[in-house]
ZAGU-336579 format. One record per residue: residue number from 1; residue in three letters; chain; x, y, z of N, C-alpha, C in turn. Coordinates in Angstrom, 3 decimals. Example, Ala and Ser with C-alpha at 12.3 -4.5 7.8 and 13.67 -1.06 7.14 Angstrom:
<rs>
 pos code unit      n_X      n_Y      n_Z     ca_X     ca_Y     ca_Z      c_X      c_Y      c_Z
   1  ALA    A   13.190   -5.690    7.800   12.300   -4.500    7.800   13.200   -3.300    7.800
   2  SER    A   12.850   -2.250    7.080   13.670   -1.060    7.140   12.900    0.030    7.870
</rs>
This chain:
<rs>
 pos code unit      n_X      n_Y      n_Z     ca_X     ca_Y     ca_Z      c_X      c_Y      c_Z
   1  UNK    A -191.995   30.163  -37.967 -191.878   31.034  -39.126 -193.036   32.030  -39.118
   2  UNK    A -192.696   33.410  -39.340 -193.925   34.652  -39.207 -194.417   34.942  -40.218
   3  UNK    A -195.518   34.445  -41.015 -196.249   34.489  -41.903 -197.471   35.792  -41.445
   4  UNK    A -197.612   36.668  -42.923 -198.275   37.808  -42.660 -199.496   37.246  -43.822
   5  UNK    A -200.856   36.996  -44.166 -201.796   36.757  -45.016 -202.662   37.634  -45.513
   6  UNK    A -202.166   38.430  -46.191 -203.097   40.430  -46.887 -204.129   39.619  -47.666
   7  UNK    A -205.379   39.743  -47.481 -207.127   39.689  -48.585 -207.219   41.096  -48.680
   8  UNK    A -208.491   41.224  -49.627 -209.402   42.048  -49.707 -208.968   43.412  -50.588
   9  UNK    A -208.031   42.789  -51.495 -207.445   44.242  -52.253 -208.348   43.833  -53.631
  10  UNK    A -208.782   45.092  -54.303 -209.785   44.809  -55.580 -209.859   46.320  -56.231
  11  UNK    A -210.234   45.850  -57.578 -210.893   46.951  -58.035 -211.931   47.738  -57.397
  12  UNK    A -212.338   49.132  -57.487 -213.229   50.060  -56.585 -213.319   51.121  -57.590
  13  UNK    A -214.751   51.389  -57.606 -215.070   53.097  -57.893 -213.985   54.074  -57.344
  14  UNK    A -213.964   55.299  -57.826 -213.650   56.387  -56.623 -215.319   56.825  -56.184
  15  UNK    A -215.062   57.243  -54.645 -215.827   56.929  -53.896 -216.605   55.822  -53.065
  16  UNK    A -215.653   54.741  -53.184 -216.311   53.282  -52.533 -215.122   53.159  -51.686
  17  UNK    A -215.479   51.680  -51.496 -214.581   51.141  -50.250 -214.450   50.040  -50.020
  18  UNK    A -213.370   49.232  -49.509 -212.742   48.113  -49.615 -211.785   48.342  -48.204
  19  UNK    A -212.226   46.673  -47.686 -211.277   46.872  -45.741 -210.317   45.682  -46.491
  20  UNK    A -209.171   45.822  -46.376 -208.007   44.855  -46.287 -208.142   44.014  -44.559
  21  UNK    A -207.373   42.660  -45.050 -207.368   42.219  -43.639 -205.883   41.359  -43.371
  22  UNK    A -205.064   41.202  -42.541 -203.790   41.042  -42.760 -203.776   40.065  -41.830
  23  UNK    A -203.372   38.482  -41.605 -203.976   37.791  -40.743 -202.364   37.344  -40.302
  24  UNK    A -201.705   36.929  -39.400 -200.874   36.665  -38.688 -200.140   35.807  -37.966
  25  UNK    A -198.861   34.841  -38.406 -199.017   33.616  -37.713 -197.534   33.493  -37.152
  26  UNK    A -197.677   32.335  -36.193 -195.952   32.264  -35.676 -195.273   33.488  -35.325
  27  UNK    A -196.286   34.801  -34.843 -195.895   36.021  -33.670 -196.633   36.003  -32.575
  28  UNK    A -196.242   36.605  -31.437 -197.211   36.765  -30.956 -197.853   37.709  -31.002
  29  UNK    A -198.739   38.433  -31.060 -200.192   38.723  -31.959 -199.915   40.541  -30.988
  30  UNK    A -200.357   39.945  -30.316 -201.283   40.499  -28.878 -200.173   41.613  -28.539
  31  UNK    A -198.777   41.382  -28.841 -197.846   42.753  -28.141 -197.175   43.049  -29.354
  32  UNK    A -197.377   43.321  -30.759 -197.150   43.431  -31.887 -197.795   44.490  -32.637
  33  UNK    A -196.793   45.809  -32.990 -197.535   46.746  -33.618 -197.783   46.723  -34.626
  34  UNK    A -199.002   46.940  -35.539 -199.129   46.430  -37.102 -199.263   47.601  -37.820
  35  UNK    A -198.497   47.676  -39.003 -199.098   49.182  -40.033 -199.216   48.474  -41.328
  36  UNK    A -200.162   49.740  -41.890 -200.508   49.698  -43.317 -199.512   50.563  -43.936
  37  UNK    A -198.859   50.096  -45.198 -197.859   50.369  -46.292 -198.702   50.616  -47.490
  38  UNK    A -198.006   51.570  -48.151 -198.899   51.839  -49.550 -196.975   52.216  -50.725
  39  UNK    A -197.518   51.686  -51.554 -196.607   52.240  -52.652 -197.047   52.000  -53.865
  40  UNK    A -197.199   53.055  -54.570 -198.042   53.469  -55.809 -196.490   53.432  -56.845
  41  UNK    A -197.050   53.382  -58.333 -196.026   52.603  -59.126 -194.865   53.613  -59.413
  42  UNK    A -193.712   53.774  -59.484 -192.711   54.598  -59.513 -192.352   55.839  -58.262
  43  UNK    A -193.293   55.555  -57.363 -193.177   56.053  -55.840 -192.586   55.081  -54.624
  44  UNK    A -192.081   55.821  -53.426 -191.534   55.404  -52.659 -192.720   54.749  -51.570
  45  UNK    A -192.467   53.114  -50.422 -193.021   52.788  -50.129 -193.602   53.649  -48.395
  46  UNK    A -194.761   54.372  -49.078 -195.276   54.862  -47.383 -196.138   55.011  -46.152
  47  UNK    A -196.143   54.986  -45.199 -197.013   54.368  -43.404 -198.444   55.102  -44.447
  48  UNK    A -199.451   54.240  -43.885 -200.673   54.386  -44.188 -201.519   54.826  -42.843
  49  UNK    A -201.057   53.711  -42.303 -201.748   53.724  -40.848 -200.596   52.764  -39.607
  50  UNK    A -200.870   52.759  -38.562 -200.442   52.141  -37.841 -201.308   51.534  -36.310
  51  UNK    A -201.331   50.936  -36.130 -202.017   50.510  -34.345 -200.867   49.612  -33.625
  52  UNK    A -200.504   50.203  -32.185 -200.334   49.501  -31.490 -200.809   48.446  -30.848
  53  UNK    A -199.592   47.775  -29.706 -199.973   46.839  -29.280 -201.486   47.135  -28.193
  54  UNK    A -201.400   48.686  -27.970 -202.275   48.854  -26.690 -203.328   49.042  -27.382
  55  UNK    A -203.864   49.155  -28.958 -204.912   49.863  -29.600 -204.527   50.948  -30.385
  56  UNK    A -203.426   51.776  -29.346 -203.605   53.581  -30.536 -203.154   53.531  -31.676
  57  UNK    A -204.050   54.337  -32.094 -203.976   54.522  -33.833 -203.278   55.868  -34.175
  58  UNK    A -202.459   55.775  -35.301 -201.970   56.952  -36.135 -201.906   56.805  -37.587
  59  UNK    A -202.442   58.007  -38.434 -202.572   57.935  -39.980 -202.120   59.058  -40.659
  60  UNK    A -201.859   58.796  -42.075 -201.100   59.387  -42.584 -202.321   60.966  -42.672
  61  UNK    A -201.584   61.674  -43.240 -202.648   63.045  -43.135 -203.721   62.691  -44.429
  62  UNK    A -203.055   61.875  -45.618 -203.766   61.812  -46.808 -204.819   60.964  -46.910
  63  UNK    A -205.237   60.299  -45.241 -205.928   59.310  -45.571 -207.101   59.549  -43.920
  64  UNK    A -206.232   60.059  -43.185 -207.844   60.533  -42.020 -208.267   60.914  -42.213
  65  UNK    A -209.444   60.195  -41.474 -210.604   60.808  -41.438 -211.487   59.811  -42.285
  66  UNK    A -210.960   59.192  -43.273 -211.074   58.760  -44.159 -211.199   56.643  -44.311
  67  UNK    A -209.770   56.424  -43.341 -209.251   55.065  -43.597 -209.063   54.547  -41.490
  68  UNK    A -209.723   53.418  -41.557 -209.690   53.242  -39.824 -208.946   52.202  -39.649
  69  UNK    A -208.023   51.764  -39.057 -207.239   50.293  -38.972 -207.846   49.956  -37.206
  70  UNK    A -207.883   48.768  -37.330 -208.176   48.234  -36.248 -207.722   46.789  -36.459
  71  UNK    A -207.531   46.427  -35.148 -207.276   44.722  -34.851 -207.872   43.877  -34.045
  72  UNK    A -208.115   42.516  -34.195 -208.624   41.658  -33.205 -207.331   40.268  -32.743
  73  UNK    A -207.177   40.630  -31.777 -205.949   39.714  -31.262 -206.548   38.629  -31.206
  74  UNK    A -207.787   38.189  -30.667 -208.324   36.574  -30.619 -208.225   35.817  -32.348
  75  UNK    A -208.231   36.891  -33.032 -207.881   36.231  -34.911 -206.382   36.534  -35.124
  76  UNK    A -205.873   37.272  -34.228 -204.107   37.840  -34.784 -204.520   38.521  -36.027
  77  UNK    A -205.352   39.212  -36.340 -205.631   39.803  -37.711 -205.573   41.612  -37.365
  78  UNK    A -205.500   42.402  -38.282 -205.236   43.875  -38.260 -206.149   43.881  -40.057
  79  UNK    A -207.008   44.850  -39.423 -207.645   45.515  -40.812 -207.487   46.781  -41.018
  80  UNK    A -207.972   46.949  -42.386 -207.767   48.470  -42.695 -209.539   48.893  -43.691
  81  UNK    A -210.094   49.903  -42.733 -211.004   49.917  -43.589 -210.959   51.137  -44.429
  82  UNK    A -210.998   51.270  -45.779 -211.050   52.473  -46.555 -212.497   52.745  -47.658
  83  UNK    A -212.375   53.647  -47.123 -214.038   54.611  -47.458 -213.420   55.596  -48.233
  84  UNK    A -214.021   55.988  -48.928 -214.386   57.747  -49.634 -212.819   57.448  -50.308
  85  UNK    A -213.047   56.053  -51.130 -211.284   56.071  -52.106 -211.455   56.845  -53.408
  86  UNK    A -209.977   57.412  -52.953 -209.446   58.342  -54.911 -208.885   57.817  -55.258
  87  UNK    A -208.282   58.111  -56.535 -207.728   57.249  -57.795 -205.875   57.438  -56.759
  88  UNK    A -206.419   58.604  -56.134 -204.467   58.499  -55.466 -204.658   57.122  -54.704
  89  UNK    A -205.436   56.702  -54.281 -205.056   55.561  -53.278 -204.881   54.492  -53.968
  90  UNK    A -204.808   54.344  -55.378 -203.873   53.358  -56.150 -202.743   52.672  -55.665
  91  UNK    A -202.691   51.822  -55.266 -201.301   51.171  -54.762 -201.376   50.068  -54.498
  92  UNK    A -200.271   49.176  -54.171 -199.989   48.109  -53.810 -199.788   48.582  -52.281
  93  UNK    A -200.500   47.515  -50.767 -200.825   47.779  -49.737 -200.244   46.716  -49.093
  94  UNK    A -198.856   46.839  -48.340 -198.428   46.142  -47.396 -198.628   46.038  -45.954
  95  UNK    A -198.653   44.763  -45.322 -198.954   44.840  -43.941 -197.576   44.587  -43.229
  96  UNK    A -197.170   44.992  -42.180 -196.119   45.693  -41.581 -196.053   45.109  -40.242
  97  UNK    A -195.285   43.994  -39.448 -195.390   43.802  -38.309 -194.476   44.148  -37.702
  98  UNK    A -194.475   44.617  -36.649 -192.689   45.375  -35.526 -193.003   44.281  -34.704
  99  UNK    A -191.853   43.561  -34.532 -192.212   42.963  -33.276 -190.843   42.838  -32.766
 100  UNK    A -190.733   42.729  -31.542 -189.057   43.033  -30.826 -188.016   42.328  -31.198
 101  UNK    A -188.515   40.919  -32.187 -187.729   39.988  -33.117 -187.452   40.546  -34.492
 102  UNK    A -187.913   41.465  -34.644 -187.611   42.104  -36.166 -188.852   42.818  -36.411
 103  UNK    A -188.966   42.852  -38.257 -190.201   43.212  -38.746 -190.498   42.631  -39.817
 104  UNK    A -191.743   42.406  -39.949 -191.996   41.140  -41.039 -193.146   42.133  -41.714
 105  UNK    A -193.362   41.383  -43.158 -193.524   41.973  -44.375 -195.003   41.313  -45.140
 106  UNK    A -196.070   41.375  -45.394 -196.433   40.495  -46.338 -196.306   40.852  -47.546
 107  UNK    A -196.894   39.913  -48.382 -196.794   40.145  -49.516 -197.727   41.498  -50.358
 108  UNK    A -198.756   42.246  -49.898 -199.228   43.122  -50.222 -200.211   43.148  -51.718
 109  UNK    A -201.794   43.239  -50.753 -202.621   43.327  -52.588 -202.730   44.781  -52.927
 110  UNK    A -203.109   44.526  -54.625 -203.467   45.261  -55.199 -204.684   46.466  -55.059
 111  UNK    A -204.580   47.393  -54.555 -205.808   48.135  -54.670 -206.045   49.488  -55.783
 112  UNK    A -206.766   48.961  -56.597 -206.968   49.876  -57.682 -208.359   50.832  -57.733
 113  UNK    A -208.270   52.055  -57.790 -209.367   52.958  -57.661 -209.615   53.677  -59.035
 114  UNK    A -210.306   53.521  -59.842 -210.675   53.987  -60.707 -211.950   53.503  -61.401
 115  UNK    A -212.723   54.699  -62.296 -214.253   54.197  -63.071 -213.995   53.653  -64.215
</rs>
């Protein structure tokens, strides 16, 4: 069974920062592309970030420069680190696995940006 495990969603200033970490079980890890999901309340759910299985990264325009995802296959985990947050990056933050068996979902925390 492919269990996806999202931490690290919290209240934040605008201007601070908070890394999500999405931990991974019963896939295999290592040839599995992972993205970050965002959907803010009465909006549609959309790619934040993404990394492949080889490493490369792609991000949404509203968030480079800004937000870095990276992974460590020896943990099966995919993070997302976000710096320099606005009140837009309000949302509920899903982690996203493709894997050639389907795509699996977690449950997605809360990240709230406001003073």
């Amino acid at each position: 069974q492919v269990q996806l495990k999202e931490s690290g969603g919290n209240l934040v200033q605008p201007g601070g920062s908070l890394r999500l970490s999405c931990a991974a079980s019963g896939i295999i890890f290592s040839s599995t592309a992972v993205g970050w999901y965002r959907q803010a309340p009465g909006k549609q759910r959309d790619v934040v970030a993404v990394i492949t299985s080889d490493g490369s990264t792609s991000y949404a325009d509203s968030v480079r420069g800004r937000f870095t995802i990276s992974r460590d296959n020896a943990k099966s985990t995919v993070y997302l680190e976000m710096n320099s947050l606005k009140p837009g990056d309000t949302a509920v933050y899903y982690c996203r696995a493709m894997s050639r068996y389907g795509d699996y979902w977690g449950q997605g925390p809360q990240v709230t940006v406001s003073s």
